[in-house]
KOLLUMKOL-176741 format. One record per residue (C-alpha): residue number from 0; residue in one letter; x, y, z. Coordinates in nm, 2 decimals. Layout:
<pts>
<pt><num>NUM</num><residuo>a</residuo><px>X</px><py>Y</py><pz>Z</pz></pt>
...
</pts>
This chain:
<pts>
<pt><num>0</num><residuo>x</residuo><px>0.78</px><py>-1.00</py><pz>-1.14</pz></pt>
<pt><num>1</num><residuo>x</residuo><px>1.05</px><py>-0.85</py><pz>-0.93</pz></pt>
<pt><num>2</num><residuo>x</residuo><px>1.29</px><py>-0.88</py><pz>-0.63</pz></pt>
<pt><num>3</num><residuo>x</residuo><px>1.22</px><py>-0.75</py><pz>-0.31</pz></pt>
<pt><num>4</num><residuo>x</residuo><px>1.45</px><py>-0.78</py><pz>0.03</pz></pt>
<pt><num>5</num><residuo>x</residuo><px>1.39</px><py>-0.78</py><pz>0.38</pz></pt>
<pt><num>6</num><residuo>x</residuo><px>1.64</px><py>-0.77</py><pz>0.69</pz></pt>
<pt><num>7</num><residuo>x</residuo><px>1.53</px><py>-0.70</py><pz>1.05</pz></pt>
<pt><num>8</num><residuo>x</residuo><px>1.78</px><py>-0.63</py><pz>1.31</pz></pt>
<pt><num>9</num><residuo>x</residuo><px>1.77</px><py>-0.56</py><pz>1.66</pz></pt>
<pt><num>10</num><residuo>x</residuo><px>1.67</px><py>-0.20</py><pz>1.64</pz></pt>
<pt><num>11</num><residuo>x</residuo><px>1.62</px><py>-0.17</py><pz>1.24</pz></pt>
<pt><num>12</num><residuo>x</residuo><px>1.46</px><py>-0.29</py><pz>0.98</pz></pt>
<pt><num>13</num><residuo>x</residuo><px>1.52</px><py>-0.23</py><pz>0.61</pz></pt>
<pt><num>14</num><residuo>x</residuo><px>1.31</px><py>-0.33</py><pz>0.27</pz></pt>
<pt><num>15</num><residuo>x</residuo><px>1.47</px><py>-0.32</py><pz>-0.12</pz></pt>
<pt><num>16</num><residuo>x</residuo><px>1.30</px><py>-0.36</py><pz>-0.44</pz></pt>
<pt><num>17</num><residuo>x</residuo><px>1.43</px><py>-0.33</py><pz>-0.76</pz></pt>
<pt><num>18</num><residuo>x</residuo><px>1.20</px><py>-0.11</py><pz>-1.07</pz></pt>
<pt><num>19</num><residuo>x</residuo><px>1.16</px><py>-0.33</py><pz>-1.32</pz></pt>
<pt><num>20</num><residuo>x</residuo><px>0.81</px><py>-0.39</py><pz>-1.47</pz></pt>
<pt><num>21</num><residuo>x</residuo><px>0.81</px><py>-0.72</py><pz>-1.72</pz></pt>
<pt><num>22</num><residuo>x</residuo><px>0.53</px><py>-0.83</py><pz>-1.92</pz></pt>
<pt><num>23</num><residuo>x</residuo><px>0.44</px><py>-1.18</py><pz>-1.97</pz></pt>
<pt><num>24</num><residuo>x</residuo><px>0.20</px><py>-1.37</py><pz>-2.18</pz></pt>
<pt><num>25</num><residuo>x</residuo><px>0.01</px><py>-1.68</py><pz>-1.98</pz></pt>
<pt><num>26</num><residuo>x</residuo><px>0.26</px><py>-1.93</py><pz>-2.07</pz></pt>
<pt><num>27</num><residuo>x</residuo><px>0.55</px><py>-1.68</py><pz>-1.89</pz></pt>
<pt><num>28</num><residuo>x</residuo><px>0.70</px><py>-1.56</py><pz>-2.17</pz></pt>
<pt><num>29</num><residuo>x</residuo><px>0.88</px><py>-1.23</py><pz>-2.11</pz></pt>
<pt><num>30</num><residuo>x</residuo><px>0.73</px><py>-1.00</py><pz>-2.42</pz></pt>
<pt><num>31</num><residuo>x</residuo><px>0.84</px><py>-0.62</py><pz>-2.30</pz></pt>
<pt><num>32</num><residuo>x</residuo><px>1.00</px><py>-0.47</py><pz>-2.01</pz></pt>
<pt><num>33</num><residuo>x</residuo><px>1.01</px><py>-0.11</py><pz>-1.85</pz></pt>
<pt><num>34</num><residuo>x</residuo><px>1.14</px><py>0.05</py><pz>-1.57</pz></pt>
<pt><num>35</num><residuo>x</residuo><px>0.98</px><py>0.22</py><pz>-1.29</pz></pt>
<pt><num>36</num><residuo>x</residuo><px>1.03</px><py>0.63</py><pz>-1.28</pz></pt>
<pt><num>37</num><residuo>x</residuo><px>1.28</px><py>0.78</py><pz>-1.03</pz></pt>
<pt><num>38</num><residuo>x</residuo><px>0.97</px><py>0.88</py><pz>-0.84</pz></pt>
<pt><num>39</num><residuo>x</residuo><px>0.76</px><py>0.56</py><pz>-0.85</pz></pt>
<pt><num>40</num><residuo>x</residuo><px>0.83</px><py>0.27</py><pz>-0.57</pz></pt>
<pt><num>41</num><residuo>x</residuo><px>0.71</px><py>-0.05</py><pz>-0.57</pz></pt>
<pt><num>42</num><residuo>x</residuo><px>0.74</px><py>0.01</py><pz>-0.15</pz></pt>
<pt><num>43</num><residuo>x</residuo><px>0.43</px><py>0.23</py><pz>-0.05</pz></pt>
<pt><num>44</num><residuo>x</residuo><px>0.54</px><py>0.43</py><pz>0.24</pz></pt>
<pt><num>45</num><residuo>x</residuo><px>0.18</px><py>0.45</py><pz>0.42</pz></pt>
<pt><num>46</num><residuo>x</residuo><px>0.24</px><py>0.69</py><pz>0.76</pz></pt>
<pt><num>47</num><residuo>x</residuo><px>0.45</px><py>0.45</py><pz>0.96</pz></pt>
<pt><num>48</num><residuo>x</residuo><px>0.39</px><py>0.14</py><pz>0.73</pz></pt>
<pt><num>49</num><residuo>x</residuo><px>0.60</px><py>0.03</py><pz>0.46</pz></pt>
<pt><num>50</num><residuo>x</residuo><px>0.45</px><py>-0.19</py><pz>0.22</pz></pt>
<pt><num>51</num><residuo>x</residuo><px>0.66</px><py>-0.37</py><pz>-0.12</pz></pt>
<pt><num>52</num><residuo>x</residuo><px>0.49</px><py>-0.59</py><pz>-0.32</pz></pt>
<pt><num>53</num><residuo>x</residuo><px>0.65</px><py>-0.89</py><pz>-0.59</pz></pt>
<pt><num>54</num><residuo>x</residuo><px>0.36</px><py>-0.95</py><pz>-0.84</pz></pt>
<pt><num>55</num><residuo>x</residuo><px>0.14</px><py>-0.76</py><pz>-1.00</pz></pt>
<pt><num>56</num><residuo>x</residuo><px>0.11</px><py>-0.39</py><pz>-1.08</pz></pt>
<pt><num>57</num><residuo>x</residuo><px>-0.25</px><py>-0.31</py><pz>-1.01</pz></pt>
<pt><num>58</num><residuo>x</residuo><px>-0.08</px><py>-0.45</py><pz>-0.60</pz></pt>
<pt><num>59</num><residuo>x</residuo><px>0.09</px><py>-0.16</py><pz>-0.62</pz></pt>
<pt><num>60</num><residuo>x</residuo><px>-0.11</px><py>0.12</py><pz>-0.70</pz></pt>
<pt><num>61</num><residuo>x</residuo><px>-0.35</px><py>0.03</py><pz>-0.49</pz></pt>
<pt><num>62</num><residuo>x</residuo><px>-0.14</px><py>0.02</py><pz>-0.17</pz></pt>
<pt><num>63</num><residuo>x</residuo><px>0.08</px><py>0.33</py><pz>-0.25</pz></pt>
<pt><num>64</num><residuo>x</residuo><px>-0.28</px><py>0.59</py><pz>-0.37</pz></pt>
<pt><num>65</num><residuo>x</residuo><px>-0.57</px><py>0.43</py><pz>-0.25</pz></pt>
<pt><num>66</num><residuo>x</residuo><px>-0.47</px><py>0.19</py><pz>0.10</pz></pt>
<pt><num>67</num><residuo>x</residuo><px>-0.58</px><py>0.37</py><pz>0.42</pz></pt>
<pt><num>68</num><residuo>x</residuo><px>-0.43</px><py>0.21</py><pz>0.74</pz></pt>
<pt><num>69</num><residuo>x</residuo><px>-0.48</px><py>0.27</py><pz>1.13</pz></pt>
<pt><num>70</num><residuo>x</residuo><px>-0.20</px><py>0.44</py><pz>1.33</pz></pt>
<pt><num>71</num><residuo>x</residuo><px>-0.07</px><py>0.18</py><pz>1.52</pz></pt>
<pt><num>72</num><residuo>x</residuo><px>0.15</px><py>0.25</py><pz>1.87</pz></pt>
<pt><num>73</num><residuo>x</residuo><px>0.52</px><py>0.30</py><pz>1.87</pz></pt>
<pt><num>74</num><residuo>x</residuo><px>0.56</px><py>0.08</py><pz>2.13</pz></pt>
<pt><num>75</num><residuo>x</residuo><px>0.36</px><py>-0.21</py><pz>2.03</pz></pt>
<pt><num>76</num><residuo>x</residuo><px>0.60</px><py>-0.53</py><pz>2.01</pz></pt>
<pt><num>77</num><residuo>x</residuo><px>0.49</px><py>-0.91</py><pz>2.00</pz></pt>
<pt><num>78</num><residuo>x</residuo><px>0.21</px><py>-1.06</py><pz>2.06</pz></pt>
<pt><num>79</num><residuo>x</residuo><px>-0.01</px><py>-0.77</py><pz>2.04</pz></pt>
<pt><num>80</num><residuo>x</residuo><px>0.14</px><py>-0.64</py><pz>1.69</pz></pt>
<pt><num>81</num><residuo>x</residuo><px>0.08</px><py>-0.96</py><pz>1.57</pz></pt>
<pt><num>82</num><residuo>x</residuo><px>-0.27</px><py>-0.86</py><pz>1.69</pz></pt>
<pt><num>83</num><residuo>x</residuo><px>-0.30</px><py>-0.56</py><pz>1.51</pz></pt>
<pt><num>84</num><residuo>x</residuo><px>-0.15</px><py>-0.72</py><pz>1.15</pz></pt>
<pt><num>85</num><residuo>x</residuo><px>-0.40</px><py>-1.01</py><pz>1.18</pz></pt>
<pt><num>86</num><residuo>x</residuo><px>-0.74</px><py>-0.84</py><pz>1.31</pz></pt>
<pt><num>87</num><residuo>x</residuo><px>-0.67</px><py>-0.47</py><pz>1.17</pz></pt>
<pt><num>88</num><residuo>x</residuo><px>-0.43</px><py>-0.45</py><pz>0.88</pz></pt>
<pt><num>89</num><residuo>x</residuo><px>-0.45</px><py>-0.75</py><pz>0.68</pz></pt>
<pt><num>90</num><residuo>x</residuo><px>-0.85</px><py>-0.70</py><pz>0.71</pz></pt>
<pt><num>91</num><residuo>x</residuo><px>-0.82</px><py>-0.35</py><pz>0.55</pz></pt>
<pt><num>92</num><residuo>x</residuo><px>-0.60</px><py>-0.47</py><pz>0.27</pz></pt>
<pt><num>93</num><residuo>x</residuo><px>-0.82</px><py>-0.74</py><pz>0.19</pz></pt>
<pt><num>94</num><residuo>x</residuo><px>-1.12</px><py>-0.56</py><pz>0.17</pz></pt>
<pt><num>95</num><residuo>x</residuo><px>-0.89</px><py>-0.24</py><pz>-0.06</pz></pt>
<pt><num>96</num><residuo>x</residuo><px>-0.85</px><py>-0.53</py><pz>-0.32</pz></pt>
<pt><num>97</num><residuo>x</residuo><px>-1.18</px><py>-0.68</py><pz>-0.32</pz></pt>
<pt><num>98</num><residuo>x</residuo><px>-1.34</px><py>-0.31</py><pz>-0.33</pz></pt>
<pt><num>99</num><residuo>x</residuo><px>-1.10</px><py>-0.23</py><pz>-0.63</pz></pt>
<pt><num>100</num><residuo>x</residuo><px>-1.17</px><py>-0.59</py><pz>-0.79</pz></pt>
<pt><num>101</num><residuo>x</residuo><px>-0.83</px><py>-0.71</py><pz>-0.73</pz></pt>
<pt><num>102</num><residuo>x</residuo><px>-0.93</px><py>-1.06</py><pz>-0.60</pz></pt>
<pt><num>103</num><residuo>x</residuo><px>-0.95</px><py>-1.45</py><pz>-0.75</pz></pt>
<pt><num>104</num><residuo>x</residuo><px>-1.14</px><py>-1.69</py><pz>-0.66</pz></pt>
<pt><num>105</num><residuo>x</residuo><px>-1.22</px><py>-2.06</py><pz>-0.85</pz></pt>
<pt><num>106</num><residuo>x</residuo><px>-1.40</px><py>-2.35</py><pz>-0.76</pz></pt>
<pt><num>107</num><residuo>x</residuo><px>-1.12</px><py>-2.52</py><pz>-0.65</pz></pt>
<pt><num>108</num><residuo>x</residuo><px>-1.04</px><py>-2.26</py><pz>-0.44</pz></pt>
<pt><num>109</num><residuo>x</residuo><px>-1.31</px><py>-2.06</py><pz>-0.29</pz></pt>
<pt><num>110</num><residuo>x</residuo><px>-1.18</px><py>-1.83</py><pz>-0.09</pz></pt>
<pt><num>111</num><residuo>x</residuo><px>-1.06</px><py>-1.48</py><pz>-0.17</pz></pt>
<pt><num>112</num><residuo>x</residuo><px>-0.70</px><py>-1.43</py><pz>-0.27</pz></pt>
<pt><num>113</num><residuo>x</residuo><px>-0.49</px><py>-1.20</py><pz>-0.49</pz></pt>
<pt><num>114</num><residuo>x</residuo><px>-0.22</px><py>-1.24</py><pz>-0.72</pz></pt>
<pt><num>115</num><residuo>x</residuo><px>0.09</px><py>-1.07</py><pz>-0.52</pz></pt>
<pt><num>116</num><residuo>x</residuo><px>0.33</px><py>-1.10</py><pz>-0.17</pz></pt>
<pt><num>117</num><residuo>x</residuo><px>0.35</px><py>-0.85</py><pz>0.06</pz></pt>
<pt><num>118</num><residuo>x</residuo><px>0.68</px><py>-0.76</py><pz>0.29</pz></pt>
<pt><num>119</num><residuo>x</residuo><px>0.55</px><py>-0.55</py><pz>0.55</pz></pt>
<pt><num>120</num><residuo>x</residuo><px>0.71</px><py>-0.32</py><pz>0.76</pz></pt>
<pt><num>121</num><residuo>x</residuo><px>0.56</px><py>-0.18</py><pz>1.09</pz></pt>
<pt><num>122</num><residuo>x</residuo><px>0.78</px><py>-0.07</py><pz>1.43</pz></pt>
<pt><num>123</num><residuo>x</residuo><px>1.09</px><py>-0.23</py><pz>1.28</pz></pt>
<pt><num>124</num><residuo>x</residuo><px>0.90</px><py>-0.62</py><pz>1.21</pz></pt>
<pt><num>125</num><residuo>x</residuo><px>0.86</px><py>-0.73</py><pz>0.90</pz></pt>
<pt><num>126</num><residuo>x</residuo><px>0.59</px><py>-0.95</py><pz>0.86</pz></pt>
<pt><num>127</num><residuo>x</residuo><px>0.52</px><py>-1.17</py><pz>0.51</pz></pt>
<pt><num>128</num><residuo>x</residuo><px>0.21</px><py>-1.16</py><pz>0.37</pz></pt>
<pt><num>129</num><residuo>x</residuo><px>0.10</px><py>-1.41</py><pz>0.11</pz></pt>
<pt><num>130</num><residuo>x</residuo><px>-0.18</px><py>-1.41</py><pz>-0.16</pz></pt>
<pt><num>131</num><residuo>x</residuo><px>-0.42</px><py>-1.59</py><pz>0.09</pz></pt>
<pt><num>132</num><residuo>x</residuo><px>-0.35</px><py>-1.31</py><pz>0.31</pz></pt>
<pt><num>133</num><residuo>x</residuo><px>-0.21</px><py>-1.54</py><pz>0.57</pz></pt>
<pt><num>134</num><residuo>x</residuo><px>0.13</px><py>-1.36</py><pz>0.70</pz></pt>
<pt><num>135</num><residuo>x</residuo><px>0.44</px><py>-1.52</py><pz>0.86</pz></pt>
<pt><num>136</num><residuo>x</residuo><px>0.77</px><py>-1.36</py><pz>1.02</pz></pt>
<pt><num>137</num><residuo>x</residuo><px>1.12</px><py>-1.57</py><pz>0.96</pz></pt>
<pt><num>138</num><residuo>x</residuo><px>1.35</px><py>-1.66</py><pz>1.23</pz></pt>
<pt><num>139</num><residuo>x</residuo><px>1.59</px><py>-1.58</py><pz>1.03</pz></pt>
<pt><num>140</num><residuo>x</residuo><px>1.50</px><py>-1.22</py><pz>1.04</pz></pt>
<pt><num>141</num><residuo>x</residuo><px>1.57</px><py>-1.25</py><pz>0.62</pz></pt>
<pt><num>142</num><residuo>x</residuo><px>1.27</px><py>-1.21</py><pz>0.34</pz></pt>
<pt><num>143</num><residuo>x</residuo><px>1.32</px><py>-1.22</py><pz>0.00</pz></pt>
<pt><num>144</num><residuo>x</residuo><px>1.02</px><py>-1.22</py><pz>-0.25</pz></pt>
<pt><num>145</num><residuo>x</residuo><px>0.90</px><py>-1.26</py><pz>-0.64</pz></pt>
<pt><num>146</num><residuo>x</residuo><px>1.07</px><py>-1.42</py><pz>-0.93</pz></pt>
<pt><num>147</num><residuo>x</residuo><px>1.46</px><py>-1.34</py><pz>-0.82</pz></pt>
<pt><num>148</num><residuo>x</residuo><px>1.37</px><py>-1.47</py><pz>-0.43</pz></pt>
<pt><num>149</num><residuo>x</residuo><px>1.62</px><py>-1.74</py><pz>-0.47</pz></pt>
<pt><num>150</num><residuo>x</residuo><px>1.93</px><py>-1.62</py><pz>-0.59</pz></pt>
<pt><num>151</num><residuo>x</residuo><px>1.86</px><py>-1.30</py><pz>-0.32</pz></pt>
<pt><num>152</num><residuo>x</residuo><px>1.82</px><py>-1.55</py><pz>-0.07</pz></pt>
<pt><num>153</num><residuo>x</residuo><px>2.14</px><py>-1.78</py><pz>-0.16</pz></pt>
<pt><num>154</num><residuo>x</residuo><px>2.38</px><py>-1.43</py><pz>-0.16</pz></pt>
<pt><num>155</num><residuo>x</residuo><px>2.24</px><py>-1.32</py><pz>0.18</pz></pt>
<pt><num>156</num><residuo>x</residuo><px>2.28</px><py>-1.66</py><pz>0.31</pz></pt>
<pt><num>157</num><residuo>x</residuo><px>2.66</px><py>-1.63</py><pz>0.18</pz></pt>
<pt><num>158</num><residuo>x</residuo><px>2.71</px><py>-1.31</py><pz>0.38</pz></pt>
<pt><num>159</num><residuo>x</residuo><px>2.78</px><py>-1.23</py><pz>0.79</pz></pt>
<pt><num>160</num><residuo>x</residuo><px>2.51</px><py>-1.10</py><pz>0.97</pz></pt>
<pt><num>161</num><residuo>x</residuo><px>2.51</px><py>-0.76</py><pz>0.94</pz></pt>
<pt><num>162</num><residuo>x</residuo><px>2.62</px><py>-0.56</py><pz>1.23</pz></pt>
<pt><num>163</num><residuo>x</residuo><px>2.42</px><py>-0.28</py><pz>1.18</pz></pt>
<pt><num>164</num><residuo>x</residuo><px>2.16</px><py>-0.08</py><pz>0.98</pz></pt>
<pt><num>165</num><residuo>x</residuo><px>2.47</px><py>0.04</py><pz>0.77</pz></pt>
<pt><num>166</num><residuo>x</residuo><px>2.60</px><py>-0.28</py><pz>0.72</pz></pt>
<pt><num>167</num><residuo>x</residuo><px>2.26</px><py>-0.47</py><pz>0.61</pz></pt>
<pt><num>168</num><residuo>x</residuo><px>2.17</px><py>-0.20</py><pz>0.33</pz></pt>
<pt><num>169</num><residuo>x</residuo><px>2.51</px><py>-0.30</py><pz>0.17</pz></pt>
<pt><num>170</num><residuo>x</residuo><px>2.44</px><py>-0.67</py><pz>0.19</pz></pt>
<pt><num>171</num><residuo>x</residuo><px>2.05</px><py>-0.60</py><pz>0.03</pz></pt>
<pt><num>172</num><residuo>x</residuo><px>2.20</px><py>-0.41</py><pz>-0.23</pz></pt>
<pt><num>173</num><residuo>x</residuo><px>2.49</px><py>-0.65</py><pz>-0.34</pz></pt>
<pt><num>174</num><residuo>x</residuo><px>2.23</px><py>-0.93</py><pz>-0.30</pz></pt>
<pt><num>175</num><residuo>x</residuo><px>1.97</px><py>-0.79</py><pz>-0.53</pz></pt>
<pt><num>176</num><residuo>x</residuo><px>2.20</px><py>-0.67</py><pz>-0.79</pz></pt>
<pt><num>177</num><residuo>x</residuo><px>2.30</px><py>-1.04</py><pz>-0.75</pz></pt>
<pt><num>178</num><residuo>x</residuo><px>1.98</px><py>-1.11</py><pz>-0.80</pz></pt>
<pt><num>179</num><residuo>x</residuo><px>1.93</px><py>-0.92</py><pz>-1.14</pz></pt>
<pt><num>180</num><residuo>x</residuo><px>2.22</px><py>-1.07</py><pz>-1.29</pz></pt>
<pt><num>181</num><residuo>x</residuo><px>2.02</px><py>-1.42</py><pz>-1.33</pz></pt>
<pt><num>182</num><residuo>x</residuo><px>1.64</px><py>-1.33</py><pz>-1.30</pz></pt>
<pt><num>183</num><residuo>x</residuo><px>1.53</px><py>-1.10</py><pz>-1.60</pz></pt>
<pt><num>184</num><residuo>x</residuo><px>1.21</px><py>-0.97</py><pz>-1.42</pz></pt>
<pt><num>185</num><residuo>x</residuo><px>1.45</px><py>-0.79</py><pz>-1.15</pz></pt>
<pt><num>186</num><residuo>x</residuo><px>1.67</px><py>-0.44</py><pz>-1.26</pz></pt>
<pt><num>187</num><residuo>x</residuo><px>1.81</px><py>-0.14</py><pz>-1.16</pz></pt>
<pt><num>188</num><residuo>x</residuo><px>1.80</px><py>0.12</py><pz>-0.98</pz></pt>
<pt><num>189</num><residuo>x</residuo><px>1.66</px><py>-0.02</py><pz>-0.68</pz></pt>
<pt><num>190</num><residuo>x</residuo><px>1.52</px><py>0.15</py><pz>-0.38</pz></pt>
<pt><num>191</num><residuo>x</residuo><px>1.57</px><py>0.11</py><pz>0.00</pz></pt>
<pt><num>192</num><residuo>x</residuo><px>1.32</px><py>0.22</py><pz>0.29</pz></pt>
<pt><num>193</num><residuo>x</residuo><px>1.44</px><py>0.19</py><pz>0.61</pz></pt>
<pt><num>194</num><residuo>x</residuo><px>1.31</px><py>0.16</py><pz>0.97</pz></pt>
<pt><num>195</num><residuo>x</residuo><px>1.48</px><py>0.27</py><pz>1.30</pz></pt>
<pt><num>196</num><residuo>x</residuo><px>1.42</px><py>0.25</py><pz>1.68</pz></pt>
<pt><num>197</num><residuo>x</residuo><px>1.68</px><py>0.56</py><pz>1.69</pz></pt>
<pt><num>198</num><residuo>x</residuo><px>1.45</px><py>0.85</py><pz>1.70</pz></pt>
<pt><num>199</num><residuo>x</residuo><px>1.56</px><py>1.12</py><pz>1.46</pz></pt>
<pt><num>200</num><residuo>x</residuo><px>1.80</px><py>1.43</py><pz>1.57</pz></pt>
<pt><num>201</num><residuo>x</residuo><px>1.77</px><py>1.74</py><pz>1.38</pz></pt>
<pt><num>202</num><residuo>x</residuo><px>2.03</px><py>1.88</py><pz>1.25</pz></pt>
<pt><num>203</num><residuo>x</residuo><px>2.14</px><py>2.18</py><pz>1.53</pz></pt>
<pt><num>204</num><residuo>x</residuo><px>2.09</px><py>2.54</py><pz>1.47</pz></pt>
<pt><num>205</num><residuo>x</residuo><px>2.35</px><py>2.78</py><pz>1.43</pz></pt>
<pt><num>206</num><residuo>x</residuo><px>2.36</px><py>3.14</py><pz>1.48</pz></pt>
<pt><num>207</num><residuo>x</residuo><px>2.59</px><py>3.38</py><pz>1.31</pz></pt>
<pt><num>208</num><residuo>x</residuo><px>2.68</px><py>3.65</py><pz>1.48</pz></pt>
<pt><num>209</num><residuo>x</residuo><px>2.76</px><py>3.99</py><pz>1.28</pz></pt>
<pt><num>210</num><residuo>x</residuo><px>2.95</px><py>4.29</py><pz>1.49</pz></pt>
<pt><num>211</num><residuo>x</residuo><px>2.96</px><py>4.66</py><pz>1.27</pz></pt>
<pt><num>212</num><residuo>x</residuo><px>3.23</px><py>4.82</py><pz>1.31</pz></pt>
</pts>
C-alpha cells in the first residue's frame, strides 16, 4: 500500500504521501515494487480539493483523470461542509467508482464499497474517508493512512504540535520517512500539498528605469 499524512492547523492544512507502488499476491506477499514518476501523485489536486489515497492504484487514477467535483464556498466551515462532504462529494465519488467498476460487494456484505481510504482536503479540513464511504474528522487534527499508518502515527505522536504550516511539513516528512524505514510498501520521494487560509501575494512588480545619456 503506502503512507499517507494529514495535519490540520488553525489556518492550514497539509497532506504527504510517499511514491511507492508494491505488488502483492492474495496471501500479502510483496512480489515487485516501483516507484511513482516525478510527475505522478498519489494526491489528486481536483480545483480546490485535494484527494490521497492508501490502497489501490485503479483509486488513484480515477480521482486524479476522471473525478469531477462541485466548487464548494471559501467560506463554508462546520456544519454545513460536513454537508457538502456527505450529500455532494462522497456521493460523486461513489458513483465515479461504481461507473468505472471499482466497487465490491459480497453476500456478507451487500453494500457497495471499494478497496482504498481517502484523506480529503477541502477549505483547510481534512476529512477521512473509508471504503464504506463513511468519513470521519480526528480531534486530534492528525491522519495517517495505509500499511505504514502506525509507525507515522507513533512519530507524530512523539513530536510538539507544530506551530505553524512550516513547522508541521517537517514533522510529516520526518514522520513518513520514519515510516518507510519499517513498512516496505512506503518509499521515497514523497510529496506534500498544502492548504492555506493566507490568501496568496504575488510577487511585486518592478520597474527599471533606463536614462540615455
Amino acid at each position: 500500500m503506502t503512507t499517507v499524512i494529514g495535519i490540520q492547523g488553525q489556518d492550514y492544512c497539509l497532506i504527504t504521501a510517499d511514491t511507492r507502488i508494491s505488488t502483492q499476491t492474495e496471501d500479502g506477499t510483496l512480489t515487485q515494487i516501483n516507484t511513482l514518476k516525478q510527475e505522478v501523485s498519489k494526491i489528486a489536486v481536483n480545483g480546490k480539493y485535494l484527494i490521497a489515497t492508501a490502497g489501490d492504484l485503479r483509486a488513484i487514477n480515477l480521482l486524479t483523470h476522471t473525478l469531477q467535483l462541485p466548487t464548494c464556498p471559501p467560506t463554508l466551515k462546520g456544519k454545513k461542509l460536513d454537508e457538502h462532504i456527505t450529500n455532494k462529494i462522497i456521493p460523486n465519488i461513489k458513483q465515479l467508482f461504481e461507473t468505472h467498476g471499482y466497487t465490491t460487494t459480497t453476500q456478507d456484505n451487500p453494500q457497495a464499497s471499494h478497496g482504498s481510504e481517502l484523506l480529503l482536503a477541502i477549505n483547510t479540513t481534512l476529512y477521512h474517508i473509508d471504503s464504506d464511504y463513511s468519513w470521519f474528522t480526528d480531534h486530534n487534527n492528525t491522519y495517517t493512512l495505509g500499511t505504514g499508518a502506525p509507525y507515522a502515527l507513533g512519530a507524530l505522536t512523539s513530536m510538539p504540535t507544530p506551530r505553524n504550516l512550516q513547522q508541521a511539513r517537517k514533522h510529516a516528512l520526518k514522520a513518513i520517512a520514519i515510516a518507510a524505514r519499517y513498512d516496505p510498501n512506503t518509499g521515497h520521494p514523497y510529496h506534500t500539498q498544502t492548504q492555506t487560509t493566507t490568501p496568496h501575494k504575488p510577487p511585486k512588480q518592478t520597474t527599471k528605469t533606463t536614462t540615455k545619456k
